[in-house]
Structures are given as C-alpha cells and as structure tokens.
C-alpha positions as CSV (number, residue, x, y, z in Angstrom):
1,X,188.8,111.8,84.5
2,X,188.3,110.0,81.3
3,X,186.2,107.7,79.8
4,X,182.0,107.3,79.8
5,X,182.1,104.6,82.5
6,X,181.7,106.5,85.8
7,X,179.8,103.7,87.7
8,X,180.0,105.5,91.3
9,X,179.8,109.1,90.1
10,X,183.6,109.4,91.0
11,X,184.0,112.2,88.9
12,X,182.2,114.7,91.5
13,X,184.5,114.3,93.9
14,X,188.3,114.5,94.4
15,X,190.6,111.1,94.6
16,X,193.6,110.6,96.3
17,X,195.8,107.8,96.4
18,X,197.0,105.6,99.2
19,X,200.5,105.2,98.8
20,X,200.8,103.1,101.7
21,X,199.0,100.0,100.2
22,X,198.7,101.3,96.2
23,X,201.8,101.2,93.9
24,X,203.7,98.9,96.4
25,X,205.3,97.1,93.1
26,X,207.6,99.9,93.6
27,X,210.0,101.0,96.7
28,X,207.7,103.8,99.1
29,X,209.7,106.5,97.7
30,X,208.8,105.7,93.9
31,X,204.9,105.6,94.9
32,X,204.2,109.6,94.8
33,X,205.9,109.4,91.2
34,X,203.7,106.6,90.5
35,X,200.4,107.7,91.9
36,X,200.8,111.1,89.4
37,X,201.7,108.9,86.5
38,X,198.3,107.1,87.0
39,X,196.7,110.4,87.2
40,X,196.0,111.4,90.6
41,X,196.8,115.3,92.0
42,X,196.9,113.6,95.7
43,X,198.5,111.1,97.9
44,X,198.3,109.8,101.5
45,X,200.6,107.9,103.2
46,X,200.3,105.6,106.9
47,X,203.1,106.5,109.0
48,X,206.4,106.1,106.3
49,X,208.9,105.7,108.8
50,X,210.5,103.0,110.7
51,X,210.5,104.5,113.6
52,X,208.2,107.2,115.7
53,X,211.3,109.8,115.3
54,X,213.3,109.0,111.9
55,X,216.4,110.5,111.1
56,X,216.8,113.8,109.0
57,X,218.0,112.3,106.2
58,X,215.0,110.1,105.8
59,X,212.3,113.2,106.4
60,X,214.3,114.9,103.7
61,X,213.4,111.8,101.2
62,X,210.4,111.5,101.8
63,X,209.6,115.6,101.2
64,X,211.6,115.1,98.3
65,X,209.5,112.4,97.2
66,X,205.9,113.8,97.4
67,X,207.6,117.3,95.7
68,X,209.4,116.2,93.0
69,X,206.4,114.0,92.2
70,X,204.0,116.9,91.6
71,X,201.4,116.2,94.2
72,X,199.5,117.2,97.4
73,X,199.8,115.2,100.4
74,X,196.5,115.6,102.1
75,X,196.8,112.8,104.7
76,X,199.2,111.5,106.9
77,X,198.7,108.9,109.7
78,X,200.8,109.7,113.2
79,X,203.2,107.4,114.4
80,X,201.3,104.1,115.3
81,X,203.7,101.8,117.3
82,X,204.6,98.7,115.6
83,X,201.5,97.9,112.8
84,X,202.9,94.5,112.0
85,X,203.0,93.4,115.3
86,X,199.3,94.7,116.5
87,X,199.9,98.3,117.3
88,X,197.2,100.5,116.0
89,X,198.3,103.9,117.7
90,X,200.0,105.4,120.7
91,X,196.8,108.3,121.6
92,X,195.7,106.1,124.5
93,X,198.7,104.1,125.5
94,X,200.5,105.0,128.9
95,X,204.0,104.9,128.8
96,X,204.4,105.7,125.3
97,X,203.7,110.1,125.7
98,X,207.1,111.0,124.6
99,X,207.9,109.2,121.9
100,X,204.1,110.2,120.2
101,X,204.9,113.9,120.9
102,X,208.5,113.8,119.0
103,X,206.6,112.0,116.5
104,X,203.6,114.6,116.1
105,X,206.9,117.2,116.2
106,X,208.0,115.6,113.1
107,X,204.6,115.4,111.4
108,X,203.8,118.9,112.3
109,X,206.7,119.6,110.2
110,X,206.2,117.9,107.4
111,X,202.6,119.1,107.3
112,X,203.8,122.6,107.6
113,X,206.1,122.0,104.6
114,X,203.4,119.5,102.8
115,X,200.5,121.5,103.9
116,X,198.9,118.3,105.1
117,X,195.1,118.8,105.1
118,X,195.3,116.5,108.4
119,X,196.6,113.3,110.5
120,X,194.8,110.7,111.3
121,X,196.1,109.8,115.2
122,X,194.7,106.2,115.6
123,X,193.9,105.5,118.9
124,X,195.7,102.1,120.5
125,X,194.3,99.2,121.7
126,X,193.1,98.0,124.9
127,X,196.4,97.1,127.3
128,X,195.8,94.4,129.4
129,X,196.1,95.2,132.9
130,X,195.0,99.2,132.6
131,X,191.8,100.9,132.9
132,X,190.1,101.6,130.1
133,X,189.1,105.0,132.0
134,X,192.7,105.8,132.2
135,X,193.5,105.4,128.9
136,X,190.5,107.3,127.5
137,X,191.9,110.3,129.9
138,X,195.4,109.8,128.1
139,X,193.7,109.5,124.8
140,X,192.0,113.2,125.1
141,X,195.1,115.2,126.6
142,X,196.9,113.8,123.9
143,X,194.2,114.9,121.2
144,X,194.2,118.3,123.1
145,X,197.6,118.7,122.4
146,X,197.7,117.1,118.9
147,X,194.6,119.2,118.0
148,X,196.2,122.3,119.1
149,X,199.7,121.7,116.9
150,X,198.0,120.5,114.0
151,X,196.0,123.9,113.9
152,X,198.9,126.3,113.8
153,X,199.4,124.7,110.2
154,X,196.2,124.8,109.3
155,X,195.3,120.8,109.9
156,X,193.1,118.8,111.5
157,X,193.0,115.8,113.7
158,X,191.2,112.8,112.3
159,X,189.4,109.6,114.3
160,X,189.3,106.7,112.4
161,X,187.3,103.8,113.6
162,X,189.1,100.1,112.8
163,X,188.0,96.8,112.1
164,X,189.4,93.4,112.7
165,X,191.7,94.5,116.0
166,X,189.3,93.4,118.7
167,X,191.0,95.4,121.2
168,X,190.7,99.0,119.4
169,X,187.9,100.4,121.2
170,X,186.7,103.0,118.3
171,X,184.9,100.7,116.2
172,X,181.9,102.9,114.5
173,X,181.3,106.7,114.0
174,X,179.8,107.3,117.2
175,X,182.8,105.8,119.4
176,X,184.8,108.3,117.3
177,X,182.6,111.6,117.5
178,X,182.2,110.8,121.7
179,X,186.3,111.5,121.7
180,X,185.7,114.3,119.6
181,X,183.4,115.7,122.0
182,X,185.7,115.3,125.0
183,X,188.3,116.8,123.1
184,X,185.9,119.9,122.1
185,X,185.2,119.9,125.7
186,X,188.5,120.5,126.7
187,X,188.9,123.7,124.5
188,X,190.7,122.0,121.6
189,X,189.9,122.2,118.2
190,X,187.7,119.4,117.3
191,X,189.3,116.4,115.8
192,X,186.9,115.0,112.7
193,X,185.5,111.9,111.6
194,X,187.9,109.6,109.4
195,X,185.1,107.8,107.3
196,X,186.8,104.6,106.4
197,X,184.0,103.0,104.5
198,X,185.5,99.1,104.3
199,X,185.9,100.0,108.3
200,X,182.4,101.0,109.1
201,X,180.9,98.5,107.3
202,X,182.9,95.4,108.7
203,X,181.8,96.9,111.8
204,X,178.2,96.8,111.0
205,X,177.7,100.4,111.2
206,X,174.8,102.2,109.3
207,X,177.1,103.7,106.7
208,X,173.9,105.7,105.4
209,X,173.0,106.5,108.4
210,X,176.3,107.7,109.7
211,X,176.7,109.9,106.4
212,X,173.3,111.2,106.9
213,X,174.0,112.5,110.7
214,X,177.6,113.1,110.8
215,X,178.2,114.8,107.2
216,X,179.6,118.2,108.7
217,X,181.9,116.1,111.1
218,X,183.3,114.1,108.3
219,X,186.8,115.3,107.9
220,X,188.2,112.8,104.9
221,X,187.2,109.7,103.3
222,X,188.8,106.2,102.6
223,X,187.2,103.8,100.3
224,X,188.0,99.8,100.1
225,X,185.4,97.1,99.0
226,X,184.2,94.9,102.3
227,X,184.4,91.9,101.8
228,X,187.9,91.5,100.9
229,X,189.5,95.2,100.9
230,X,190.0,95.3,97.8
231,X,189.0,97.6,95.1
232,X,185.4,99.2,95.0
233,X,183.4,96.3,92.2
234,X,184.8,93.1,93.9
235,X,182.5,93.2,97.3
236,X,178.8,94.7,98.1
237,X,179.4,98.0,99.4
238,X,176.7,101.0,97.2
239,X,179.6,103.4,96.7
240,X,177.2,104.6,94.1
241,X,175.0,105.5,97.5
242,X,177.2,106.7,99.5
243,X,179.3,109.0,96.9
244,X,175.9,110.3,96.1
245,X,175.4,111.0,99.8
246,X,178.5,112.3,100.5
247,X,178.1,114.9,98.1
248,X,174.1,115.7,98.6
249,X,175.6,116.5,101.9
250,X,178.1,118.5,101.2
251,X,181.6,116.9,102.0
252,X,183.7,118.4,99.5
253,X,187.4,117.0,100.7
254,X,189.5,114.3,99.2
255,X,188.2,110.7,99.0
256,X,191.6,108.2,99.0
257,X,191.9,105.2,97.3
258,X,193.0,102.6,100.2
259,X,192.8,99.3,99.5
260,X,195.0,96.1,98.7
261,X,194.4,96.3,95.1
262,X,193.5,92.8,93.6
263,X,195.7,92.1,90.7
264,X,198.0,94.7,89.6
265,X,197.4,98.8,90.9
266,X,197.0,99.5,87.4
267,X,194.4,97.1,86.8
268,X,192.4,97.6,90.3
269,X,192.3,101.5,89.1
270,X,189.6,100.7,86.4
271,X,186.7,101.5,88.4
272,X,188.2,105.2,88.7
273,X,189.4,106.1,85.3
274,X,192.0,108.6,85.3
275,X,194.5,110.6,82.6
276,X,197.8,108.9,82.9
277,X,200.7,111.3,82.4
C-alpha cells in the first residue's frame, strides 16, 4: 500500500483482484500479468473456460498465466453453465451431474497445482417444471461431493448469494448457511459463506448484521459499490463499516476486488492505492 489516503482502512486487510471483470482492456490471459503490475499479490477468476471441460492445452495456459505472472490464485468459480445466457451454476440442476463433476475434476486440479484457497460452486436457478425439493437434494449431494474433493487440496467450498437473477434461490446469508448446514449434516466438510457485499446489499440483507453473526462462517470476500457495481466511492455502501467489522471479527482471508470498474481499471483502483511494479 502507498499513499496517506486509506478512506476504508484497506490496508488491514489483504486485496485480490478479480480478473474476470478487472483488466479486461486486455485478452484473459494478460490479466494475471496485469493485476501484479498494478500491485496486487492475488487474483480470482469466474470460470475461464469455454466450456465445463476445456482442452489440455487451454488448462496449461491458463496455469501458465497465473505462474508466470507472480501471483496467488485464491478463488476460482466452478463451471457455471452458460453466464451469458442466464446460467448461474449447475449444483442444483438435474441433468447436468456429469458434466459439473468433470468440471470440479478439472478445478480440483488446478487448485492442487494453484493451491486455490477455494471455489465458489454457484448454485443454479429455478427450472421450470422441477421441484424445488428436488433440486435442493441435488444441490447437497453435489456439495457433499464437491466439499469432499476440494478438501484433499486443502480448499473449501464457497456459497455465494446473487442478486438480479430472480430465479436463483440463495439470495441473502442465511439462504446460503441453511445449505451449509445440510451439507454439514451429511458428513461433509462445511462449505462457507461467499460475502459478496454489492450482492447482499441489492438483496436487502443486513450486511452488519450478517458480518456480526456469521463472521466465523465467512469464507472470502467480494466487494463492488451497490448502486451500479462499480468501484467502492461511486454508490452508498459503509465499506469503511464493514472492513472495520470484518476485521473486529476476525476474518483474516483475501477481500477481491470485483466490480465493473467505471472508467479505466487503473483509474477505478484509486480508492485502494497500491505499489505498481
């Protein structure tokens, strides 16, 4: 960190960058290299394939690309269907079982090689025509399983509740900690809390409230501005608050950077001065 101007009180915490919406001036490959030029030690990345199961060649890349960069990659998101079209995730979606398990396969690997801290495994929408029981089933014996791979590399599962999909059923903290609980139930290791601050708050959950109760279950931490998801300064959100709070209660993992930056990803990065080099 440099500078005097530390608004939020970043500079108690640990920042990672989301290479999936920063530094998208340049091709996905280029953003690791980018994110360490603008100082950060850590990226995470949304699924950075094509497809659920990419070829070899393209797994090599990417490993290539977070290595030769310099930096940790500390999140990845599991194969989530088509994003563009409406998918957010495969955990609860019948039909779809053996194309998430090659792609947690090939994310188990890349974590193992990475040492990823964890994967966030949205959680699908609603399908039309299913019970909502019956998915929720799916959804845990899928965490089970995901739970149990991502702990022979030493990761965690992560919940993430989503805004502005009206048909993703995990829309504040709680929804995401009663999965977590089934999944416990069922002898798994228990998946943690993806606290997506622009999320929870476009929701209308108690953001304080939620960081008050759920500290220890909080396994990492996105930040955007709500409105607008943008950078932290351009909407109402107390990150000053909830930094404080985050850290009063102990979280002591990587905060990421995820936002669509407004102007330039140089420019949006002045709220969180950084070393460039």
């Amino acid at each position: 960190m440099t500078g005097d101007a530390d608004p939020y009180g970043t500079a108690a915490h640990r920042w990672a960058a989301n290479c999936s919406m920063l530094f998208t001036e340049v091709p996905l490959l280029a953003r690791p290299a980018a994110a360490r030029a603008a100082g950060f030690d850590a990226v995470e990345f949304w699924w950075p394939f094509a497809h659920s199961v990419p070829a070899d060649a393209a797994v090599e890349a990417f490993v290539s690309a977070v290595t030769d960069a310099g930096v940790a990659l500390v999140g990845l998101n599991l194969p989530a269907g088509d994003m563009a079209a409406g998918d957010r995730g495969l955990i609860s979606v019948p039909g779809r079982e053996a194309e998430l398990a090659d792609g947690l396969a090939v994310a188990a690997s890349i974590g193992a090689r990475l040492r990823v801290h964890g994967c966030n495994a949205l959680y699908g929408n609603r399908i039309d025509g299913v019970d909502p029981a019956e998915q929720d089933e799916l959804a845990v014996a899928n965490l089970t399983r995901i739970a149990e791979t991502l702990a022979v590399i030493g990761a965690r599962a992560w919940l993430e509740p989503l805004s502005g999909v009206p048909t993703y059923p995990l829309r504040t903290a709680t929804d995401a900690l009663d999965v977590a609980d089934r999944v416990a139930a069922a002898g798994a290791p228990e998946p943690l809390l993806l606290a997506d601050l622009f999320h929870l708050t476009a929701n209308g959950d108690d953001v304080a409230g939620v960081l008050d109760a759920f500290g220890d279950r909080i396994g990492h931490v996105q930040v955007a501005d709500h409105p607008g998801r943008h950078q932290p300064g351009t909407g109402a959100i107390p990150f000053a608050e909830h930094l404080d709070s985050l850290r009063r209660h102990g979280y002591d993992g990587w905060i990421a950077a995820e936002y669509a930056p407004e102007g330039d990803t140089a420019t949006s990065l002045a709220w969180l001065p950084r070393e460039s080099g």
